[in-house]
C-alpha positions in Angstrom: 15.4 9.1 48.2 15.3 5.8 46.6 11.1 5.6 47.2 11.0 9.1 45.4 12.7 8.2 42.1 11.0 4.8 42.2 7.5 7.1 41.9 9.5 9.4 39.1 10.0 6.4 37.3 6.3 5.0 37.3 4.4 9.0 36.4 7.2 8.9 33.4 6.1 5.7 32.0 2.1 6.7 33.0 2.9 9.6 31.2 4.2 8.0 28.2 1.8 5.3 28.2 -0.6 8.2 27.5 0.5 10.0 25.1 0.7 6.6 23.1 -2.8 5.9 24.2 -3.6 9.5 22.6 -1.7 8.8 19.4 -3.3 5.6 18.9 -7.0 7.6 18.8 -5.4 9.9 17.0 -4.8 7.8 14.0 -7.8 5.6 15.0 -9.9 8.5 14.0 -8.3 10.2 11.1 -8.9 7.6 9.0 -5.3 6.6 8.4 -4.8 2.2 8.0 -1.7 2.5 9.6 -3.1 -1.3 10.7 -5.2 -2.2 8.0 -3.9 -5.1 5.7 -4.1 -4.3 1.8 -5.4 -7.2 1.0 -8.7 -7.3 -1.9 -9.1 -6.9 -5.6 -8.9 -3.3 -7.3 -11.1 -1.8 -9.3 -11.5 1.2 -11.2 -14.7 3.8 -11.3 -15.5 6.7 -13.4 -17.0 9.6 -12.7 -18.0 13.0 -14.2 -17.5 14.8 -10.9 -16.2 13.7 -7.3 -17.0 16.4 -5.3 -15.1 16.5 -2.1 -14.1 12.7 -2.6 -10.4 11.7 -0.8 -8.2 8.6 -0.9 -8.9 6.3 1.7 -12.9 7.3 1.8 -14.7 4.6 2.4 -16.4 2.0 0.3 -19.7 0.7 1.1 -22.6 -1.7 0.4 -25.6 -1.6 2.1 -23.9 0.5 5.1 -21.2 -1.6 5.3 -17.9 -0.9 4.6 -16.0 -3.4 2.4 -13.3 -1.1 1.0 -11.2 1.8 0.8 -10.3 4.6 -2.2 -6.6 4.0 -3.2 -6.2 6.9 -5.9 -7.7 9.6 -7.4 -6.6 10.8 -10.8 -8.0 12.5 -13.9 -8.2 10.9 -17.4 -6.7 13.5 -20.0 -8.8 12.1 -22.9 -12.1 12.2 -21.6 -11.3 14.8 -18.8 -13.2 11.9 -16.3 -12.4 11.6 -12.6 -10.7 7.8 -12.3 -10.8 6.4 -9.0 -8.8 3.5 -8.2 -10.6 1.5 -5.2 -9.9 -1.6 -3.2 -12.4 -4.4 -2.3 -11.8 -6.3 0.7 -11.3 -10.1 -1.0 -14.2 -11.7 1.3 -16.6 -9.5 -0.7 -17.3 -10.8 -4.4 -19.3 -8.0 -5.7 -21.3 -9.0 -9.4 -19.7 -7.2 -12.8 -22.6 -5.3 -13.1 -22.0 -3.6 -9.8 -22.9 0.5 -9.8 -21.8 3.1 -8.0 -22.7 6.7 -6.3 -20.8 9.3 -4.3 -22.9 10.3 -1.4 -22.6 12.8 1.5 -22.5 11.0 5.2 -24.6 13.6 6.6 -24.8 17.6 5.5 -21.4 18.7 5.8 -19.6 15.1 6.7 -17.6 13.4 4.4 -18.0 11.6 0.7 -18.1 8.2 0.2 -18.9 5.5 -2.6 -21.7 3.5 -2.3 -22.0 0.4 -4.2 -25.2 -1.4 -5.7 -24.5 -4.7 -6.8 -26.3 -5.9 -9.6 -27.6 -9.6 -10.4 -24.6 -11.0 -12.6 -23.3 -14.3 -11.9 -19.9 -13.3 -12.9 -17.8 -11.1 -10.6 -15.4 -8.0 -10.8 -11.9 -9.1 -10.6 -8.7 -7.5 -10.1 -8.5 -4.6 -12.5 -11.9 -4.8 -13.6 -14.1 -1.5 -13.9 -17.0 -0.4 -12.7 -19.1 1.5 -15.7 -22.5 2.1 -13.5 -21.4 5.3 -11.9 -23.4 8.7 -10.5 -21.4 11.5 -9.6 -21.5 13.7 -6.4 -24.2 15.7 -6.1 -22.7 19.5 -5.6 -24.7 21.8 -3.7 -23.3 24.7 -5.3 -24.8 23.7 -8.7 -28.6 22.7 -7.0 -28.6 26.2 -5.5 -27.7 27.9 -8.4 -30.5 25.6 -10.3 -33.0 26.5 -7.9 -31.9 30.2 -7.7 -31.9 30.3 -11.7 -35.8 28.6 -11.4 -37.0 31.2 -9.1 -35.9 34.0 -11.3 -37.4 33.1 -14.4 -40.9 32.7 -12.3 -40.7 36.3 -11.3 -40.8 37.4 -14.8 
């Protein structure tokens, strides 16, 4: 009797090892900095359009992620797209620095890509980065294309 709830006892804590072992990926791969320390400069980019962009996309250079989107929010003045982003504070990027939403493969997700420019001074908290090319939408190439090849036919 004894040797049977001994076993019990070790499938129950197999079992909850687990499901924290699945929970754990879980969040691993949804993007979520449950562990991630908010540490870094932020900066602020503009942009005409953001396509499918998120909060916590990714921010790279050269491949390489050195930050995360913080918050997305729209300018009533100029009717821009402001993103709020956050560098990692190992990575002093130059104050002319630009920017570009791409696509990580056909239907995967947006991110920002940074360029860094040739400055010898560098962006600092609350600094903003002007250089900026919005998303490209495929909607609006198709309908360009589709618009081109009807005004050959005639």
């Amino acid at each position: 009797m004894r040797n049977r709830r001994l076993t019990e006892i070790w499938v129950g804590v197999f079992v909850a090892l687990g499901f924290a072992a699945l929970f754990g990926l879980a969040i691993q791969v949804s993007n979520v900095p449950v562990f991630e320390r908010a540490d870094g400069y932020e900066v602020e980019l503009r942009f005409e359009n953001i396509g499918g962009l998120r909060t916590r996309a990714p921010i790279t250079v050269g491949g390489v992620r050195v930050g995360r989107v913080t918050d997305i929010a729209l300018d009533a003045n100029t009717y821009e797209a402001v993103v709020k982003a956050r560098i990692s504070e190992q990575y002093q990027l130059p104050e002319d620095t630009s920017a570009a939403i791409y696509t990580s493969g056909l239907l995967g997700e947006q991110y920002i890509a940074l360029d860094p420019g040739g400055m010898d001074f560098y962006l600092q908290e609350g600094d903003e980065i002007t250089l900026t090319q919005s998303a490209l939408v495929l909607e609006r190439l198709i309908g360009q294309f589709l618009h081109q090849m009807g005004d050959r036919d005639d």
